[in-house]
C-alpha positions, 0 to 999 in steps of 0.5 A: 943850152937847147934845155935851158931855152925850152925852158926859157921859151915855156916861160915865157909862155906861162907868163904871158897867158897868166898876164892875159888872164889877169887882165881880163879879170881886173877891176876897171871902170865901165865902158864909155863911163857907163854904170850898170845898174839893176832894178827888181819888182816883186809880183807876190812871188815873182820877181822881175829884174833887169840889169843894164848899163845905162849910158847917159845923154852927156857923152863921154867927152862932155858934150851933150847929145841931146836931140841926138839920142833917137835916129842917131846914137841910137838908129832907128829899125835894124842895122849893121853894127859893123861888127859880130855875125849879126847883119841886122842887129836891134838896139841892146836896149842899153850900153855895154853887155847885154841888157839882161831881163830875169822872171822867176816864173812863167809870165805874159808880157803884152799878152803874150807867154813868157817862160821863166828864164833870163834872157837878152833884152833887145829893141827895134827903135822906130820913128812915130810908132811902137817899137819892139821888145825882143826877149833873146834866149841868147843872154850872155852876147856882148849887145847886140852884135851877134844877135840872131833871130832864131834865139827869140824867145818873144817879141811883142810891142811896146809903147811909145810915149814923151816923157821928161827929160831924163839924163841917164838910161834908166828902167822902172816898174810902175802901175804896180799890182799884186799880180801886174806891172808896168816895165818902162825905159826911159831915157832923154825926152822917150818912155817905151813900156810893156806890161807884165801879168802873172797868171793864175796867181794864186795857185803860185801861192797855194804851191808855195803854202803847201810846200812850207806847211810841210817844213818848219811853219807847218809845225805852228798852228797858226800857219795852218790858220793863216793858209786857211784864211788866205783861201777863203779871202780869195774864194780858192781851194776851200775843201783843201781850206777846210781840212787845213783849219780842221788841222789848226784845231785838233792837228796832232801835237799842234793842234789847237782849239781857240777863237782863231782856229774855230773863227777860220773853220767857221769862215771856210764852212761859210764860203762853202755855203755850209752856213748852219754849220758855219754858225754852230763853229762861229758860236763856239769860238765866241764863247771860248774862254781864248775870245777877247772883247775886241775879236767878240766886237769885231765879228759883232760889227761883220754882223751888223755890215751883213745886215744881221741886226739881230745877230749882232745884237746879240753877240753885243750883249754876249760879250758885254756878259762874258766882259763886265770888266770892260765898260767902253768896248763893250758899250760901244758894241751896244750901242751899235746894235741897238742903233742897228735895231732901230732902239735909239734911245738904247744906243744913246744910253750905251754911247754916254756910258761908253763915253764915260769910261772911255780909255786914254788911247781912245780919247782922239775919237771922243768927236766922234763918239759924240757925233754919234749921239747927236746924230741919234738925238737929232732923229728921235 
């Protein structure tokens, strides 16, 4: 009998522990009907993201709340919860868990360094002035009710503005850039915001295009000639630039000599002030049998935006020799140097023969071909 009641008794233990796992694991609606939601926003590639729950100025039993959202449901300064460790607490910048904020990377947020982590997003709500943004090492609490000052990982200002009314809690980047934005809370009549900066951008990019030049995209030239050309558009790395396009062109097995891969070899020589060299490239890359008409005029039009006339000229009339098929670009070229040399007589020729043969895809610009002309005329 003794037996059968242990027995009995570790029964119902078991049953009860599985019954009380279960039901912390069950799916049931939020809180207070306070739906989580999550935001994302991309800093070339760096990623910020915050999730929350966002309660709305409808409370849960129909009634509105507003006018009673700042100083009341949500108080002002610090406060005793009335439960958890916590003795003075800030607002969970939210409902529910932990509003939860997420970088990547290393950041600045109000000027101020951030590493890259997840962390507990809290506030300091103040009446008339700026409030404060507390980045919590502590991400996982339930709000803000055991929250201690000693996890802080930041805290900087943020600023306080009226907004539009806005009946859900809701977070949002803005004045967004390739290395900047604007993080904001909003909610009934009050927008908080804060700003986010990457720094030294561009060396996330080198780090990221040195390590997939040595996977799968390294196997393809034009990757080479891609993290070339990223260095020159943004005057970084050029001597690492330098020996990347040198392996797009004679690179072992990849490697391929054309008008793209000279063209990026040209272009870095050129950043690096190493212009004699640069033209000799550029030259041969015009002339390869790979150079088509467009990219011939395209390089011919930079010349001319140089203010090279003469170059450009030039290249205008290599490539109406190497194009004879092609009687529009090649005359609009013409007519380009020719009209940057001063010779208008010349480019009026070469703007009628360009418009005589011009293509279908083309014939949207046909006013403005011939505004060319007239403006021509109307100064000879």
């Amino acid at each position: 009998m003794k037996k059968v009641k242990l027995l009995f008794s570790l029964l119902s233990i078991l049953c009860l522990s599985i019954t009380t796992v279960l039901a912390q694991n069950i799916s049931l609606p939020p809180s207070g009907g306070n739906q989580k939601a999550s935001i994302s926003q991309w800093m070339g590639p760096v990623e910020v993201n915050i999730t929350y729950n966002s309660p709305d100025v409808t409370g849960p039993d129909g009634a509105s709340r507003e006018g009673k959202i700042w100083g009341e449901l949500v108080p002002y300064g610090m406060n005793n919860l009335g439960f958890g460790t916590a003795k003075a607490a800030p607002w969970r910048a939210g409902a529910n868990e932990n509003t939860i904020f997420t970088v990547s990377n290393d950041v600045t947020i109000g000027g101020e360094e951030l590493k890259a982590g997840t962390y507990g997003l809290h506030m300091i709500v103040e009446e008339g002035a700026e409030w404060t943004v507390i980045f919590s090492k502590n991400s996982t609490a339930w709000g803000s009710y055991f929250y201690d000052e000693k996890d802080d990982a930041l805290r900087i200002k943020a600023k306080v503005e009226e907004a539009p009314f806005t009946e859900y809690l809701t977070y949002g980047f803005n004045n967004r850039e390739l290395d900047a934005c604007t993080a904001y809370l909003q909610w009934e009549n009050k927008k908080a915001s804060f700003d986010i900066s990457v720094p030294a951008i561009n060396e996330l990019y080198l780090t990221e295009i040195r390590n997939e030049l040595q996977n799968s995209s390294g196997f393809n030239y034009m990757s080479w000639v891609q993290a070339a050309n990223f260095c020159v558009q943004n005057d970084v790395n050029l001597e690492e630039a330098l020996t990347w396009a040198d392996y797009a062109i004679s690179g072992p097995f990849i490697g391929q000599k054309n008008f793209n891969t000279l063209q990026a070899k040209a272009n870095v020589l050129k950043k690096l002030d190493r212009n004699d060299e640069a033209e000799i490239v550029m030259q041969e890359a015009i002339e390869h049998p790979t150079a088509s008409v467009q990219e011939i005029h395209v390089y011919g039009r930079s010349l001319i935006a140089e203010e090279k006339p003469a170059k450009a000229l030039a290249i205008f009339m290599l490539n109406r020799k190497k194009h004879p098929e092609d009687n529009f670009t090649t005359n609009v070229g013409l007519a380009r140097g020719y009209e940057a040399m001063g010779e208008n007589k010349k480019a009026i020729k070469h703007w009628e023969a360009a418009i005589e043969n011009i293509p279908d895809s083309q014939k949207p610009n046909l006013p403005y071909y011939e505004n060319e002309i007239k403006k021509l005329k109307d100064e000879n």
